[in-house]
MARLUM-597741 format. One record per residue: x, y, z of N, C-alpha, C in turn. Coordinates in steps of 0.001 Angstrom, whole numbers, plus 500000, padded with zeros to 6 digits. Example, Ala and Ser with C-alpha at 12.3 -4.5 7.8 and 13.67 -1.06 7.14 Angstrom:
% MARLUM-597741
513190494310507800512300495500507800513200496700507800512850497750507080513670498940507140512900500030507870
END
This chain:
% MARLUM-597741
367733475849412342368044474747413251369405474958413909370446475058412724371305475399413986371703476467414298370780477654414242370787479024414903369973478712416666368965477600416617368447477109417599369447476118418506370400475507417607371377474918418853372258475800419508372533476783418450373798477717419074373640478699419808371843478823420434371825479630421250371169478324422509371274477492422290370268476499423363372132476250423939372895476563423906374530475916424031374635477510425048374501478276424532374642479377425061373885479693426456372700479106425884371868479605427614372105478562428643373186477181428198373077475861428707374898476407429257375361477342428982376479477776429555377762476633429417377586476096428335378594474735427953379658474995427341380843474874428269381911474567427569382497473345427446383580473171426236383977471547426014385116472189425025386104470592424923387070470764424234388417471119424450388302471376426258389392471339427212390095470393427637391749470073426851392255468973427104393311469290428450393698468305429156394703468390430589395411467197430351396825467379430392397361466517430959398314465933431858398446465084432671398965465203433690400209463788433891401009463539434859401828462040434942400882461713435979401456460218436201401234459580437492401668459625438182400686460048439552401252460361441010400965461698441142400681462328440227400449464004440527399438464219441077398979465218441728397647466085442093397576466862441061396278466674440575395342467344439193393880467678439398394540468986439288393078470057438994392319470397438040391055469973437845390261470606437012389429471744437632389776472952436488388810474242437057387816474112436347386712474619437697385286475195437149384982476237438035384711476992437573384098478329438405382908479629437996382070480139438665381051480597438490381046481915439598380381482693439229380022484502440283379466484238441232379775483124442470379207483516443380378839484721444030379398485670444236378926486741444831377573487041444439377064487023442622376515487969442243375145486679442315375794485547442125374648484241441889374231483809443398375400483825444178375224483322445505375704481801445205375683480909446723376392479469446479375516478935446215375744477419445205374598476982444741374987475861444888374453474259445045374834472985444767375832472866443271376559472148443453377696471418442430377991470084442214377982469645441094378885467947441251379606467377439548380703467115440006381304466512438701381040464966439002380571464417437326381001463669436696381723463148435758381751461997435230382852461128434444382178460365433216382050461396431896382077460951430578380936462031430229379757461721429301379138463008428664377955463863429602378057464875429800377160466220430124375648466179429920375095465103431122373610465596430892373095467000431627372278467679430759371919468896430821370756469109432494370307468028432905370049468058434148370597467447435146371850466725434900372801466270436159373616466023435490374185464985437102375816464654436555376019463415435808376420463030435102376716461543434969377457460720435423377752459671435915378253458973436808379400460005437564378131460034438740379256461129439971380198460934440490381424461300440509382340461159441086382485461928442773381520463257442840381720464161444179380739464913443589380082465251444920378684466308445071378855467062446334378495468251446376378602469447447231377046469977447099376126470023448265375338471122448443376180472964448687375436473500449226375839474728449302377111475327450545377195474207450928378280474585452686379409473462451907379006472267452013379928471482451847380037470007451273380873469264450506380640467915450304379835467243450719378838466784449915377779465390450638378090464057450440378398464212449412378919462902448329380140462542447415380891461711447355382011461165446955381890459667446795382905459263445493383039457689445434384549457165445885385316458366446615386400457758447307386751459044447364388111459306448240389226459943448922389777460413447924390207459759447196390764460352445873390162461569445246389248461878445485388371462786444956388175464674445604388784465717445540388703466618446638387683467834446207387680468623446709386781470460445985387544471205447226388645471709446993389862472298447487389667473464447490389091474083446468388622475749446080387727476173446712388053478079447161386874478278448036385160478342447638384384477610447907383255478358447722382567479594447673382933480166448672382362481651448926382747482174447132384049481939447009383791482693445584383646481895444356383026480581444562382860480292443339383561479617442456384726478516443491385621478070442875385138476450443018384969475464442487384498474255442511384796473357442053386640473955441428387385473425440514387561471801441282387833470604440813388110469148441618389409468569441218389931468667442441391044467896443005391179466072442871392255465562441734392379464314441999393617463982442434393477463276443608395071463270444424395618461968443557396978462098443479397880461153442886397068460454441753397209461510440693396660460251439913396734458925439080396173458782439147396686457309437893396368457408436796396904456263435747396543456202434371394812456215434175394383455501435114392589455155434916391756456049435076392082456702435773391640458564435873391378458910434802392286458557433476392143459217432292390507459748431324390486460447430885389121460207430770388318461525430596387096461747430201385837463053430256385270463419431603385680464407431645385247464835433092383807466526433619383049466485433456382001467524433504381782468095434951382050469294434957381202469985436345380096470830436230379032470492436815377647471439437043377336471802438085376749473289437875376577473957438891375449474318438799374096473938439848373157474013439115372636475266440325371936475803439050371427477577439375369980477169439134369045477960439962367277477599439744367454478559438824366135477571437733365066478220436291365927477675435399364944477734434189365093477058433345366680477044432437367134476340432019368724476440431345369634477310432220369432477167433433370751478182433726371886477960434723371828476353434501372972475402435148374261475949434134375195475985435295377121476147434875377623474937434701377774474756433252378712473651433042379797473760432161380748472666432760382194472599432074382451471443431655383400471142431027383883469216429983384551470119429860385881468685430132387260468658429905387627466981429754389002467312429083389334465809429167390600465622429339391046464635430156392011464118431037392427463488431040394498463461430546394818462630430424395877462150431177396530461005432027397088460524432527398599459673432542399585459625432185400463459031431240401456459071432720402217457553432280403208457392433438404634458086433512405511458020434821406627458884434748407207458224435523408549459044435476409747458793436129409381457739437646410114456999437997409575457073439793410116458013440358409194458664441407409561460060442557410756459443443005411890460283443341413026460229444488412799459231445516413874458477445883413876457733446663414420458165447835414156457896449494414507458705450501415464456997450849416881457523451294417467456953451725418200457294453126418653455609454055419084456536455321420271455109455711421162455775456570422241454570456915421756453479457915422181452396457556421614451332459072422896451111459528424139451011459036425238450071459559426687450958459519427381451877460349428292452050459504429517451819460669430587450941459861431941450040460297432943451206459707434266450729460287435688451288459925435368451102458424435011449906457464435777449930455848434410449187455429432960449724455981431955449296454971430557450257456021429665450767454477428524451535455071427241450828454405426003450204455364425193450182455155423811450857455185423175450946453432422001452081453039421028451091453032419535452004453353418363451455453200417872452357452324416800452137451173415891453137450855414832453067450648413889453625450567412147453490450253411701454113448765411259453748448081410555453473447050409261454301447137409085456011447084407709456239447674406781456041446348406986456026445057406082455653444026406645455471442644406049454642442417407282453988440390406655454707439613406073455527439851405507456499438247404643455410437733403992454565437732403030453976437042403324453204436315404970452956436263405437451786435788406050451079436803406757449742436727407613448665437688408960449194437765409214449776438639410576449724438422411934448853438201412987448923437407413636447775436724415051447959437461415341448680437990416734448978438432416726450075439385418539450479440170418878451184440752419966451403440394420723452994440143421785453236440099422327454157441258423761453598441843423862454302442909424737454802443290425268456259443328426777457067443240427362457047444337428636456964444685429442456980446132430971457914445813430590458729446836432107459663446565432528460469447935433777460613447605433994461384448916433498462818449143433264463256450649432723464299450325433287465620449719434450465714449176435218466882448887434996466932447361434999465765447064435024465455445468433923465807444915434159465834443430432568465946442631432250464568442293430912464706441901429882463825441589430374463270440507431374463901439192431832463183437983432781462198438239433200462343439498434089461384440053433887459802440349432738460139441031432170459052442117431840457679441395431995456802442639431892455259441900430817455110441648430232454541440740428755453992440177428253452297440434427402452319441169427085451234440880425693450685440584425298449549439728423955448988439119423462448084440123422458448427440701421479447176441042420551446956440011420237445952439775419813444921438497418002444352438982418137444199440788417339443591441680416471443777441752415272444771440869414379445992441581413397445978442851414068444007443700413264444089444743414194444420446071415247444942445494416586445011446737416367446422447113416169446462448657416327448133449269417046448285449698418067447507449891419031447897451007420551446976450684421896447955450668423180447282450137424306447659450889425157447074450987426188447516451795427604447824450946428278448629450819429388448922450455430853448874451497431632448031450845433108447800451382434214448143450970435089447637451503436830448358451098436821449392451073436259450354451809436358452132451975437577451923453092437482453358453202438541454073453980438135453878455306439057453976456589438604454115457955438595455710457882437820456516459130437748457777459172437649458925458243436919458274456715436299459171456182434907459347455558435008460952454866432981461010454460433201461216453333432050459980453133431595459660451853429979460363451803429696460421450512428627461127450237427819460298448903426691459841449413425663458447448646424663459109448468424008458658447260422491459017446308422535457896444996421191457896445261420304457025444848419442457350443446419134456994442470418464456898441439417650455684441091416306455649441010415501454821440652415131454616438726414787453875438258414737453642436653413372452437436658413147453222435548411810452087435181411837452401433642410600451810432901410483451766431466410124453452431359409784454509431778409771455783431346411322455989431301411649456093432631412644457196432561413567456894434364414369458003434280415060458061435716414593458327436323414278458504437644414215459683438586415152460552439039414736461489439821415238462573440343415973461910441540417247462426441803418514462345442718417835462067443960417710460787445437417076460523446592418282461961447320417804462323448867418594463094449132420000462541449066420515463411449715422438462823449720422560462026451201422740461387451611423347460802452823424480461150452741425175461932454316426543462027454345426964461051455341427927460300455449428517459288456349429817459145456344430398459349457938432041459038458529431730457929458507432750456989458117433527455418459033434392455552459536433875454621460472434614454924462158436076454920462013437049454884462631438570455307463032438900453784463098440607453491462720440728452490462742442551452574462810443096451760463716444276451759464027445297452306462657446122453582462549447220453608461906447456452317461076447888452642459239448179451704458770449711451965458472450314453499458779451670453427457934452304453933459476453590453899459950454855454051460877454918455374460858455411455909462057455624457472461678457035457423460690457183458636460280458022459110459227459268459674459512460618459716459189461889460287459603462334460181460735462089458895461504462556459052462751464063459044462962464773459876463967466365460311464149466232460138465589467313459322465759468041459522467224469310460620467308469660461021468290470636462045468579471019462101469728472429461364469965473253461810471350473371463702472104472499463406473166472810465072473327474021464767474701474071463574475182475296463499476163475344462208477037476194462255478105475897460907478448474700460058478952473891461161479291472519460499479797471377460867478985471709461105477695470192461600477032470161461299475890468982460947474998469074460223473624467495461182473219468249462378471913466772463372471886466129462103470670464736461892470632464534461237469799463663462081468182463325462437467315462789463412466280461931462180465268460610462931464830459946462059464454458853462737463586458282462463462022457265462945462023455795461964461886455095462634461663453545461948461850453557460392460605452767459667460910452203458557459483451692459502457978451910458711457101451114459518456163449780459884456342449103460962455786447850461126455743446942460622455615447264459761454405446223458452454183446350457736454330447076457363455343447403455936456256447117456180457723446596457043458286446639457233459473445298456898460039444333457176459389442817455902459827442485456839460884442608458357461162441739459002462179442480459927463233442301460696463894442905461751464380443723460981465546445355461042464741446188460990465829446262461384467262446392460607468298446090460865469666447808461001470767448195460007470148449663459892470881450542458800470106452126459109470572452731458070470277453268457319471316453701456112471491454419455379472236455769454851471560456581455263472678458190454508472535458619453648473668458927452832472917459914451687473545461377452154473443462316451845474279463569451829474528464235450759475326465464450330474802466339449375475955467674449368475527468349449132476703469939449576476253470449448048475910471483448015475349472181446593474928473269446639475859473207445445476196474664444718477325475856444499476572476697444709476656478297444588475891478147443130476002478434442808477729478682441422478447478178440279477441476934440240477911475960439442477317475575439729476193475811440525475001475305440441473530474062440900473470473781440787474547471952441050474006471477442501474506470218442607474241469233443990474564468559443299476029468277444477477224467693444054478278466381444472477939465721444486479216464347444761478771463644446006478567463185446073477620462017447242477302461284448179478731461453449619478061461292450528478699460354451541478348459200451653479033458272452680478018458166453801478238457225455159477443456772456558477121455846456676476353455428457722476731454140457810475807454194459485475320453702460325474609453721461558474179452510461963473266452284463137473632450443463775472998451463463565471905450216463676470782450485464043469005450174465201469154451297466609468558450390467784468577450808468292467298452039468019466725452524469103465587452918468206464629453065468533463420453988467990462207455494467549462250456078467297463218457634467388463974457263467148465114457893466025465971457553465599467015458872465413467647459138465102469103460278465061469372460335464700471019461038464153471374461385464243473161462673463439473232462836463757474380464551463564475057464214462258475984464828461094475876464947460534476998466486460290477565465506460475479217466796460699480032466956459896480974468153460099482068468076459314483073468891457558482038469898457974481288470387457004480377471791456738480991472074455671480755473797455244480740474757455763480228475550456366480341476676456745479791477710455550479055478093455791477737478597455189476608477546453851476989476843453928475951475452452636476244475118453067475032474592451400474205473903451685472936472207451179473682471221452327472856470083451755472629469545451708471763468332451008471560467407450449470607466066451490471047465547451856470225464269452747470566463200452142468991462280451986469233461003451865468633459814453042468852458882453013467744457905454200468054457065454032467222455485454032467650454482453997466949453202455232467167452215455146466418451486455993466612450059455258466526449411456186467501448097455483467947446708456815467560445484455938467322444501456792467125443592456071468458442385456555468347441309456291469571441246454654469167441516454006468170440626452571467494441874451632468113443501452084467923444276451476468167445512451719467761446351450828467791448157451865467495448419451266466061449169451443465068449532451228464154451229450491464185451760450486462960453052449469462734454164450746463396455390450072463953456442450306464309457080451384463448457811452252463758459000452805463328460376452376464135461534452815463275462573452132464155463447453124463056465000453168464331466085453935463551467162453292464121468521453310463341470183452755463679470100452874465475470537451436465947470862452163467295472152453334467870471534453671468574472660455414469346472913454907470665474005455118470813475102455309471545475228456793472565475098456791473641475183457647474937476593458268474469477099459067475223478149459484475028478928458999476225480470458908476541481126458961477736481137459891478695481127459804479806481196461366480773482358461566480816483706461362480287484818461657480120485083462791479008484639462476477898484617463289476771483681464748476746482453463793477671481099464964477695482324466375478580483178466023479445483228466609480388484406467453479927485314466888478676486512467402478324485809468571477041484787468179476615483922468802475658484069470579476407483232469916477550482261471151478221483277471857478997484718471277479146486075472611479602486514473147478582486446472331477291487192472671475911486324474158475529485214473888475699484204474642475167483988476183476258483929475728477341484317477057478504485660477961478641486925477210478120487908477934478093488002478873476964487764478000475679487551479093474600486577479993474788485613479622475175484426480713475534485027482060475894485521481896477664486551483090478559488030483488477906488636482980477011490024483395476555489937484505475886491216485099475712491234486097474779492898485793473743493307486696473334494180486551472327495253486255472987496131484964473297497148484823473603498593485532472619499398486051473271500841485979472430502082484996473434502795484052472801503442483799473760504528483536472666505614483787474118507169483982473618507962482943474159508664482540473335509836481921473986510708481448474695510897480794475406511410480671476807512631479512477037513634479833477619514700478558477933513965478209479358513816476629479736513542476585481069514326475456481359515440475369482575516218474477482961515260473178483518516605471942483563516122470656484172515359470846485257515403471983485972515324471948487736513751472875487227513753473641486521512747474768486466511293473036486198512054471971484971511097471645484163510452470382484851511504470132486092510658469111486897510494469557488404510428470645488100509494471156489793508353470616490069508633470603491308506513470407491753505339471215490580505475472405490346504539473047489683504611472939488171505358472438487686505179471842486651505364470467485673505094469445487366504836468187486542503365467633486542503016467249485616502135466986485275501418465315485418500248465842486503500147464194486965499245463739486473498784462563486898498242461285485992497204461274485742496654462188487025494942462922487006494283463996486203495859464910486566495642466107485373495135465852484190496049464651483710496791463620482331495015463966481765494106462631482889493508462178482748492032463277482376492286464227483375491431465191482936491289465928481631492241466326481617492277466970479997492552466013479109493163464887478679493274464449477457491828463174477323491074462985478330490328462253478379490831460488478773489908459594479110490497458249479655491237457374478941490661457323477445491106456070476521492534456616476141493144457909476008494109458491475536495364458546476615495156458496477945496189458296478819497158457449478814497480456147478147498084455183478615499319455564477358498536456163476297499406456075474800500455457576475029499337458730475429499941459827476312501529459752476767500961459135477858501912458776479109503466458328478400503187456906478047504120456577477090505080457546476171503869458152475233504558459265474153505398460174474933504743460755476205505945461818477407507029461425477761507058459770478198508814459123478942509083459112477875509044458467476488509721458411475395511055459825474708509984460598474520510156461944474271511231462328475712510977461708476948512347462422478355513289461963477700513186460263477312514236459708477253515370460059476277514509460855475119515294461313474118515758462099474138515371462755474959516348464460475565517025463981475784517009463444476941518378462497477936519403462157476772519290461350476018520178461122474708520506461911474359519898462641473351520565463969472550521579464829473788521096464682475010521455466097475701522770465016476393523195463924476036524342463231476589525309463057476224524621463144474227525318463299473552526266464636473511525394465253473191525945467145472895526692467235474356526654466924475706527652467278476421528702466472476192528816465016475675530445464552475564531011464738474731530711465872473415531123465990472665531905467266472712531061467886473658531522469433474554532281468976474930532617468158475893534082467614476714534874467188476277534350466341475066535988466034474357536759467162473520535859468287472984536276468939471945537307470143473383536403470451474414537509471165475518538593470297475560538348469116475848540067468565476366540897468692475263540248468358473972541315468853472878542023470064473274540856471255473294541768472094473497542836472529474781542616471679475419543798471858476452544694470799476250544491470328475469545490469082475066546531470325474045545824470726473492546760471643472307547645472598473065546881473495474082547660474314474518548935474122475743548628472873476490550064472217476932551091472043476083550776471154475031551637471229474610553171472402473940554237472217474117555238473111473466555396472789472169555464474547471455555423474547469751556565473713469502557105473458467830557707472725467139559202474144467104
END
């Protein structure tokens, strides 16, 4: 008897005892295959639970010899080529209910000589697939994400976890945050930076497990007016009409987007009136780490006030400011720039000694007038000058009035002595 089953199994071409298993959402193949070449194509059809020896049991898909006749849904495929004999069946995305005994026959004319296969199939839930995320909203200091949900693994999903970092940084870095919501797709994040990229991904969670990382979204926020003053600003008298001004950029991470230019204000202050007149403007590209320009066309001995800010495409940022500067005089500028030309052309003086009489020392060519005075010692110094020179005549005059009546009396002595007759 059972030498009679174990060859009635044999000519009935039955196999069994083939387990598969698969998650939810997958495409799952069961193979069956047979020699077409040598058999030629023959009708096929799987069913769902035990192997009757002249059909299928509850059919799931039937194929004559070209192609599918019959199916109980879409879900159902025969993907493999025929010509050789492949009849293996395709279940797209599957689910848990899929699970189950599954038989393919291939039925060959005469007696026992249908191809059959049993397997059994099992189905178990997973992770949810990756979530595809994309930006809807993005401001100077907040970015809004949407994402889609393409399948929960066969469970509900319970949460979202969601990483945010800049793009230079690593991922161990990045801020984390929990959505709790699992009906929320879409969140907005704030208090970021103006003019930088951040880099966002998405993780889905359910009662299995995580999913796999949604892609990365990369996203700039937009540019936004300078938050810090430029840095080291110096004024510098270069003469009476020019005030060089020196300056460097805002900090880095205060600057909210690619510097474009700066603007300066300037106005000179009135002695008279106490006050500053009115504001005077400039503008200058941003190009280097050290910035700088001259303004000209200035007052001589004049204080000004200069201000300076820096601007991006969004808008200008806070003030800088330095001690007010002071023009120079064109008196000094001018005694500077002979002081500085004579030494330039000189060479090694030696000079000697000289007696020069009253008559030599107030000639035409060597008195010294008020203009001369004025030229070389400069304006504010003339009056004290002047003074210090008669002072200094007057004291010659003395000394030199003295020392001659003293000459005259000490001669008349001596002619007083020599009239006289000895003792």
């Amino acid at each position: 008897m059972l030498l009679c089953s174990f060859l009635l199994c044999q000519l009935l071409g039955y196999m069994s005892g083939e387990s598969i298993k698969a998650s939810v959402g997958e495409n799952v193949t069961l193979p069956c295959n047979y020699d077409a070449r040598d058999l030629g194509r023959h009708p096929v059809c799987w069913g769902r639970g035990s192997q009757f020896h002249w059909d299928c049991s509850d059919k799931v898909i039937k194929s004559d010899r070209t192609a599918v006749t019959t199916r109980t849904s879409e879900h159902y495929l025969l993907l493999g080529d025929l010509d050789q004999g492949d009849v293996s069946l395709t279940i797209r995305r599957a689910e848990e209910s899929d699970s189950g005994t599954y038989s393919c026959r291939v039925e060959i004319p005469g007696w026992f000589n249908d191809h059959t296969r049993t397997m059994t199939l099992t189905v178990v839930p997973a992770p949810p697939s990756p979530l595809l995320i994309e930006s809807r909203e993005v401001q100077k200091r907040s970015i809004t994400v949407h994402w889609t949900l393409l399948f929960d693994g066969g469970r509900p999903v319970t949460s979202y976890k969601i990483y945010l970092k800049h793009k230079l940084a690593s991922w161990d870095t990045a801020v984390t945050t929990k959505v709790s919501n699992p009906e929320l797709t879409q969140v907005t994040f704030v208090n970021l930076h103006p003019a930088k990229i951040y880099n966002l991904r998405i993780f889905a969670v359910n009662s299995v497990g995580i999913s796999e990382s949604s892609n990365v979204l990369t996203v700039t926020t937009k540019e936004a007016a300078p938050e810090g003053p430029p840095l080291d600003m110096q004024l510098e008298a270069l003469g009476s009409r020019s005030i060089k001004i020196t300056w460097k950029p805002p900090r880095a991470d205060l600057r909210n987007g690619v510097l474009q230019s700066y603007s300066i204000s300037y106005k000179e202050y009135d002695p008279v009136g106490r006050v500053f007149k009115k504001w005077q403007h400039q503008s200058v590209r941003a190009t280097k780490d050290l910035e700088s320009i001259v303004l000209n066309n200035l007052k001589p001995s004049t204080m000004y006030r200069v201000l300076l800010w820096a601007k991006t495409n969004a808008g200008i940022g806070p003030s800088s400011t330095a001690p007010p500067c002071s023009t120079l005089d064109e008196a000094s500028v001018a005694a500077t720039v002979k002081s500085t030309s004579t030494a330039s052309s000189s060479e090694t003086l030696t000079f000697k000694s000289m007696e020069v009489s009253d008559a030599e020392l107030f000639s035409d060519g060597n008195v010294i007038t008020p203009n001369e005075l004025k030229g070389f010692l400069g304006v504010e110094n003339i009056g004290r000058t002047v003074a210090i020179f008669f002072c200094t005549l007057v004291l010659v005059f003395i000394f030199r009035g003295r020392f001659l009546a003293k000459d005259s009396a000490q001669h008349d002595e001596n002619i007083y002595d020599s009239v006289q007759s000895p003792e």
